[in-house]
DSSP file (Angstrom, degrees, kcal/mol; ACC not computed):
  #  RESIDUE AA STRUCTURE BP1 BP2  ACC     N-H-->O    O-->H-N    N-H-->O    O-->H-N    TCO  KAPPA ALPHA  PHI   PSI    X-CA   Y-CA   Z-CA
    1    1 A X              0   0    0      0, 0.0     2,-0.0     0, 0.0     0, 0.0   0.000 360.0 360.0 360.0 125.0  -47.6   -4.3   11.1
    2    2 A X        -     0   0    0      1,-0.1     2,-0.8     0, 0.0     0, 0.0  -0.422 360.0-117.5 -74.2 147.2  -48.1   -8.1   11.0
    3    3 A X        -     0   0    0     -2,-0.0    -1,-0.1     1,-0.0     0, 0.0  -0.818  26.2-124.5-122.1 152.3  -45.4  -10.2   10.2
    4    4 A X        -     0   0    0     -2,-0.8     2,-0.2     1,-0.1    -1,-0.0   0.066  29.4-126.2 -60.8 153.6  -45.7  -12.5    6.7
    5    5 A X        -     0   0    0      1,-0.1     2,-0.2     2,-0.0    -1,-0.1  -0.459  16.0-109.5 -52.7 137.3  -45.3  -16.2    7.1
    6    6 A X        -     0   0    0     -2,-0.2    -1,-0.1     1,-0.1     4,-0.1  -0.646   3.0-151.6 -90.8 171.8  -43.1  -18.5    5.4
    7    7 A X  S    S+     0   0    0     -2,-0.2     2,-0.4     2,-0.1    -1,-0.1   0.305  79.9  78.5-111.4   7.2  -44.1  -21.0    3.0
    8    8 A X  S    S-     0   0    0      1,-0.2     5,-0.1     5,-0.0     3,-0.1  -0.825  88.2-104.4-114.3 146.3  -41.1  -23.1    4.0
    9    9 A X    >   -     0   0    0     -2,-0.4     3,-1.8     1,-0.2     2,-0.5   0.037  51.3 -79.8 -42.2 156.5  -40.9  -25.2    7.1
   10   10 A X  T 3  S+     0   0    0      1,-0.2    -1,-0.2     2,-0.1     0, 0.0  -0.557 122.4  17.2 -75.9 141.0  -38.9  -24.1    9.9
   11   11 A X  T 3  S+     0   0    0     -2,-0.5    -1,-0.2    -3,-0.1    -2,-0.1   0.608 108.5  80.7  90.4   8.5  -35.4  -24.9    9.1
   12   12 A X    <   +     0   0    0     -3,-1.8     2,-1.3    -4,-0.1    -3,-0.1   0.289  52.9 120.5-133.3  23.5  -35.8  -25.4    5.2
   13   13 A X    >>  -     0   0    0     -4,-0.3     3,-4.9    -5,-0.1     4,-0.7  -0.647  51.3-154.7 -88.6  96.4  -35.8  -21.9    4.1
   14   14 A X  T 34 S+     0   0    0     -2,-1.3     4,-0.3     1,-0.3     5,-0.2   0.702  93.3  64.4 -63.2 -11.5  -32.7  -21.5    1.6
   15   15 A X  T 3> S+     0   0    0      2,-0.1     4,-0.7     3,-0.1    -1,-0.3   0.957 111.7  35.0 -62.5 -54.6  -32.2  -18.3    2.0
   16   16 A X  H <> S+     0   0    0     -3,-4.9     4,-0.9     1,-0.2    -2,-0.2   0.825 115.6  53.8 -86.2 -20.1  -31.2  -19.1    5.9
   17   17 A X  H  < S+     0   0    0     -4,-0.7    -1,-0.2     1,-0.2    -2,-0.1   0.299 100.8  60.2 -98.6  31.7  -29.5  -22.4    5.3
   18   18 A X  H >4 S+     0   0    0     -4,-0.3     3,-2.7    -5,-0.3    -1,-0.2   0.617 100.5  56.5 -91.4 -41.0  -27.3  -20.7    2.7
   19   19 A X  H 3< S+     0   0    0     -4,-0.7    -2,-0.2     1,-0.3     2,-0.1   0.982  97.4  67.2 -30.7 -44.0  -26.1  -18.4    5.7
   20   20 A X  T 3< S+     0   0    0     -4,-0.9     2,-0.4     2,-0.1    -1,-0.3   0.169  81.5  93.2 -87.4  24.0  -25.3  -21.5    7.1
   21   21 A X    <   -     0   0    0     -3,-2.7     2,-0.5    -2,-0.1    -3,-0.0  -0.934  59.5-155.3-102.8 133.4  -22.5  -22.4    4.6
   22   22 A X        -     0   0    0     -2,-0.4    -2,-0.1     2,-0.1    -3,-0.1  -0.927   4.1-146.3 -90.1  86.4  -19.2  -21.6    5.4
   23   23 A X        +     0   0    0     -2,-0.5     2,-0.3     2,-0.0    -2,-0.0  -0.086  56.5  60.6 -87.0-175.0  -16.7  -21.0    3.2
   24   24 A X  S    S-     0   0    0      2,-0.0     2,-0.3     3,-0.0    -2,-0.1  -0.720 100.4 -46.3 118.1 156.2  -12.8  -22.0    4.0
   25   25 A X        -     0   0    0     -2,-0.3     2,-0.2     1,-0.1     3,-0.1  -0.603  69.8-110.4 -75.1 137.8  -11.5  -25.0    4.6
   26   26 A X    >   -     0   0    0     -2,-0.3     3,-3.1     1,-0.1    -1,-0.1  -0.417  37.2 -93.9 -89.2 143.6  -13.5  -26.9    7.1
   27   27 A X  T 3  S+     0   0    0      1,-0.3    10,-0.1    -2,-0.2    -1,-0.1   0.311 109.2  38.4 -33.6 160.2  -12.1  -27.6   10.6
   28   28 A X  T 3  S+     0   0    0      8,-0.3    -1,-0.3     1,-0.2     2,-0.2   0.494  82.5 139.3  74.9 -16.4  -10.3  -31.2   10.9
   29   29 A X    <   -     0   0    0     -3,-3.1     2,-0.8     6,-0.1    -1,-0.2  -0.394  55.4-117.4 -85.4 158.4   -8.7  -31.0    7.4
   30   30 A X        +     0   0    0     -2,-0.2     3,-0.3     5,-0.2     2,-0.3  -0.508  42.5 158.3 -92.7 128.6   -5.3  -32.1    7.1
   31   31 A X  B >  S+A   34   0A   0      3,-1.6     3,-2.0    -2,-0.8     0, 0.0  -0.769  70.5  16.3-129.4 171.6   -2.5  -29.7    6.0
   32   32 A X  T 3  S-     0   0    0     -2,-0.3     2,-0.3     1,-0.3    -1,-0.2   0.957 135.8 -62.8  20.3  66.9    1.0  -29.9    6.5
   33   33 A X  T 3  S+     0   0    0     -3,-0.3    -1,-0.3     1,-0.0     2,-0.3   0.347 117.1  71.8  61.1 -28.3    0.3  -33.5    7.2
   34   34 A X  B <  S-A   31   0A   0     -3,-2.0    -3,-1.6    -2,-0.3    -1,-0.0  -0.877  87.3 -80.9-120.2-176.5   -1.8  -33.2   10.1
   35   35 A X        -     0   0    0     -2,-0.3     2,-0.3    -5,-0.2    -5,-0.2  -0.213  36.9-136.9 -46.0 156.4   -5.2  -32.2   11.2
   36   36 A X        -     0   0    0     -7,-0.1    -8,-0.3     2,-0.0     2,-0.2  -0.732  25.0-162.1-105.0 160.2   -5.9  -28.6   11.7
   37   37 A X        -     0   0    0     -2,-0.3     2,-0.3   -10,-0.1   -10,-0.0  -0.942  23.3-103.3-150.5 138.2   -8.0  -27.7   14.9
   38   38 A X        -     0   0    0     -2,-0.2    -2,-0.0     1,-0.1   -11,-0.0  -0.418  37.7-177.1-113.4 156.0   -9.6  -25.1   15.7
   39   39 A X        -     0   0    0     -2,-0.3     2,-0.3     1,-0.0    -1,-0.1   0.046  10.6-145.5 -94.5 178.9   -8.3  -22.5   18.3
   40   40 A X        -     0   0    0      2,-0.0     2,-0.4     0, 0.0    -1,-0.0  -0.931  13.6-179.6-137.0-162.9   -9.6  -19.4   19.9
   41   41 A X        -     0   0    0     -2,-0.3     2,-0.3     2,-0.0     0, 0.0  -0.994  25.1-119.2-164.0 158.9   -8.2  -16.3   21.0
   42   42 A X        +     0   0    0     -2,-0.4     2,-0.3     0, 0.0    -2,-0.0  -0.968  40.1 149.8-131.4 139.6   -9.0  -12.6   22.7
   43   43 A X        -     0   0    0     -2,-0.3     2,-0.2     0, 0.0    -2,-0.0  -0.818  45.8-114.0-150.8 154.8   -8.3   -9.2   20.8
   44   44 A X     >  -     0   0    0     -2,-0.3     4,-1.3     1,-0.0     3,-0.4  -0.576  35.5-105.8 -87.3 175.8   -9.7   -6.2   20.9
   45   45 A X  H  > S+     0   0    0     -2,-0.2     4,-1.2     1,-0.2     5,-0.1   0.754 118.8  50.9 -79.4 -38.3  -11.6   -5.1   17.7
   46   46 A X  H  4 S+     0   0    0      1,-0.2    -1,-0.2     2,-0.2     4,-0.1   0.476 112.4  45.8-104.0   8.2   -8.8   -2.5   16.8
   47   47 A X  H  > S+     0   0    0     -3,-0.4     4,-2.6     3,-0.1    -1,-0.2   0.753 111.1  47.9-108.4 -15.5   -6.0   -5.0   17.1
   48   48 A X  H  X S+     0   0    0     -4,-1.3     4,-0.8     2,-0.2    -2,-0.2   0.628 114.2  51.8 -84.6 -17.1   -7.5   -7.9   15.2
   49   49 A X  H  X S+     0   0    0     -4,-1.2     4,-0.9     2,-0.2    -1,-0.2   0.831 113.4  42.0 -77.5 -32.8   -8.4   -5.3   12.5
   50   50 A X  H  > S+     0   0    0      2,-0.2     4,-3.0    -5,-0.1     3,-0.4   0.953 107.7  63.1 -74.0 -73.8   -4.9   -4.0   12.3
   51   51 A X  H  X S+     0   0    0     -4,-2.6     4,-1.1     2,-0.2    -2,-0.2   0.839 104.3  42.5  -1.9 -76.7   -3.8   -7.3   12.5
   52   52 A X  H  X>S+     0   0    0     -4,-0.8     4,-1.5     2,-0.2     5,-0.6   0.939 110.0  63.2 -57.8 -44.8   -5.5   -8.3    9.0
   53   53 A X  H  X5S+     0   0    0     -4,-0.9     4,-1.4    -3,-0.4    -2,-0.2   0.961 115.7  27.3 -57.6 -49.6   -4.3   -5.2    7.5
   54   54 A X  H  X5S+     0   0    0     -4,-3.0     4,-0.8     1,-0.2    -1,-0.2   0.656 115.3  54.7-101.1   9.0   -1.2   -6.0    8.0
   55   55 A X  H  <>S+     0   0    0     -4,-1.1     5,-1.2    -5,-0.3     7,-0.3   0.546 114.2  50.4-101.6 -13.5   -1.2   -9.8    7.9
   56   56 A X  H ><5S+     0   0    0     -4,-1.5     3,-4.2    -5,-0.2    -2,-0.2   0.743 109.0  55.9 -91.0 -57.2   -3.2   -9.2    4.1
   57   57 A X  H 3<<S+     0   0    0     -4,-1.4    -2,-0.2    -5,-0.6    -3,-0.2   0.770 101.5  53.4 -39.4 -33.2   -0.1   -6.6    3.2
   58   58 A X  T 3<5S-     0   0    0     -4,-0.8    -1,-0.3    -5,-0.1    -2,-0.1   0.557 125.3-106.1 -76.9  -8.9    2.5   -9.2    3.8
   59   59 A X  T < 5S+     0   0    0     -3,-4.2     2,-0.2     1,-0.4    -2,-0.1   0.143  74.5 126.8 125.6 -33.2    0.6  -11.5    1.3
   60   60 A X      < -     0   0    0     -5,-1.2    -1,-0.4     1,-0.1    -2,-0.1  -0.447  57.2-134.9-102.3 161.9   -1.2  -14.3    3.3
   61   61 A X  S    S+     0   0    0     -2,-0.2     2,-0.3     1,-0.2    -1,-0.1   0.444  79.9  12.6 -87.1 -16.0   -4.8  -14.8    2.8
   62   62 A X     >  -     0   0    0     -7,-0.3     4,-2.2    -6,-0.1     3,-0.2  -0.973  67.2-112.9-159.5 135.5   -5.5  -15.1    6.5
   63   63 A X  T  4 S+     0   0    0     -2,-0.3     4,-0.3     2,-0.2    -1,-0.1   0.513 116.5  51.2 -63.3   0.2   -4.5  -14.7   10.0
   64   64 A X  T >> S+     0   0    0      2,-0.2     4,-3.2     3,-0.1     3,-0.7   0.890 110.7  49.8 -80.2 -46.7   -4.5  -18.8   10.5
   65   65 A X  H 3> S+     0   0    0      1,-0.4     4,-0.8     2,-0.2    -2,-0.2   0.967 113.6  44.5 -94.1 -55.5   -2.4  -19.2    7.6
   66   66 A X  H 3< S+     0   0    0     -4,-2.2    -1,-0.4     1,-0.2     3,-0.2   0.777 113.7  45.6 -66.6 -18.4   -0.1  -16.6    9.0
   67   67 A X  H X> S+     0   0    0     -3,-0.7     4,-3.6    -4,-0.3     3,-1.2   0.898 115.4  57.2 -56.6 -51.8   -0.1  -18.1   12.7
   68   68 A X  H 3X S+     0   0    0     -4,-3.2     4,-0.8     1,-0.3    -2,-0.2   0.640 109.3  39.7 -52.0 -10.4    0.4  -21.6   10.6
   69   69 A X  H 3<>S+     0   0    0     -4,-0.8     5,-0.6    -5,-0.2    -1,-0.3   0.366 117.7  52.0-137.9  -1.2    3.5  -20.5    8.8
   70   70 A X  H <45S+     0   0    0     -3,-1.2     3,-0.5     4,-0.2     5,-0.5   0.696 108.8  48.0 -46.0 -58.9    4.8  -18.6   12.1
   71   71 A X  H  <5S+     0   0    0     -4,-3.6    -2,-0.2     1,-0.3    -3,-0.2   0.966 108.8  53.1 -67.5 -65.8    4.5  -21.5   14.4
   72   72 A X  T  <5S-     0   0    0     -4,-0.8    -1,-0.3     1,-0.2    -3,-0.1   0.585 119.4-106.7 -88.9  -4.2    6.1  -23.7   12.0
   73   73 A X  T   5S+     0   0    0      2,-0.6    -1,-0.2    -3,-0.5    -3,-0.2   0.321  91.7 112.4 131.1   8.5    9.6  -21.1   11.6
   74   74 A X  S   <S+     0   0    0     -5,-0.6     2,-0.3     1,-0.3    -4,-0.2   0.426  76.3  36.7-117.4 -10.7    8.5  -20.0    8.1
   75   75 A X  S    S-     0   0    0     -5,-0.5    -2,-0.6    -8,-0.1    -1,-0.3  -0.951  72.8-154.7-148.3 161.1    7.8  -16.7    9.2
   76   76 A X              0   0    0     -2,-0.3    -2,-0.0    -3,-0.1     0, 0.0  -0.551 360.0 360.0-111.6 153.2    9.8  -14.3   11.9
   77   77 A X              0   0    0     -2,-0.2    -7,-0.0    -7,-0.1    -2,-0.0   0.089 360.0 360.0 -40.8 360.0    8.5  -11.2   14.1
């Protein structure tokens, strides 16, 4: 089976540069006064999943926000 063409240039097909939006606050803004930057980390699949489960059950929107609000004393262990 051939496959169709686009009728859009490469790179101008809205369909893929909507992918290519991110939502969230974008790296480099500043919260609590300074820039945020962004980290990484290693998990396995079934601890960062766990992780979310229970980091949404306590309330917070996110596992940055909860890191954020750890690190600064604002949440405990």
């Amino acid at each position: 089976m051939a496959k169709e063409h686009s009728s859009y240039p490469i790179g101008k097909n809205p369909k893929s540069l909507q992918n290519l939006i991110r939502e969230g606050r974008p790296s480099g803004e500043v919260v609590f006064g300074e820039p945020k930057k962004k980290r990484t980390l290693t998990v396995t699949e079934t601890g960062w999943k766990g992780a979310n489960v229970t980091i949404k059950a306590a309330g917070y929107s996110s596992v940055s926000e909860y890191l954020e609000r750890l690190g600064r004393g604002e949440e405990m262990l």
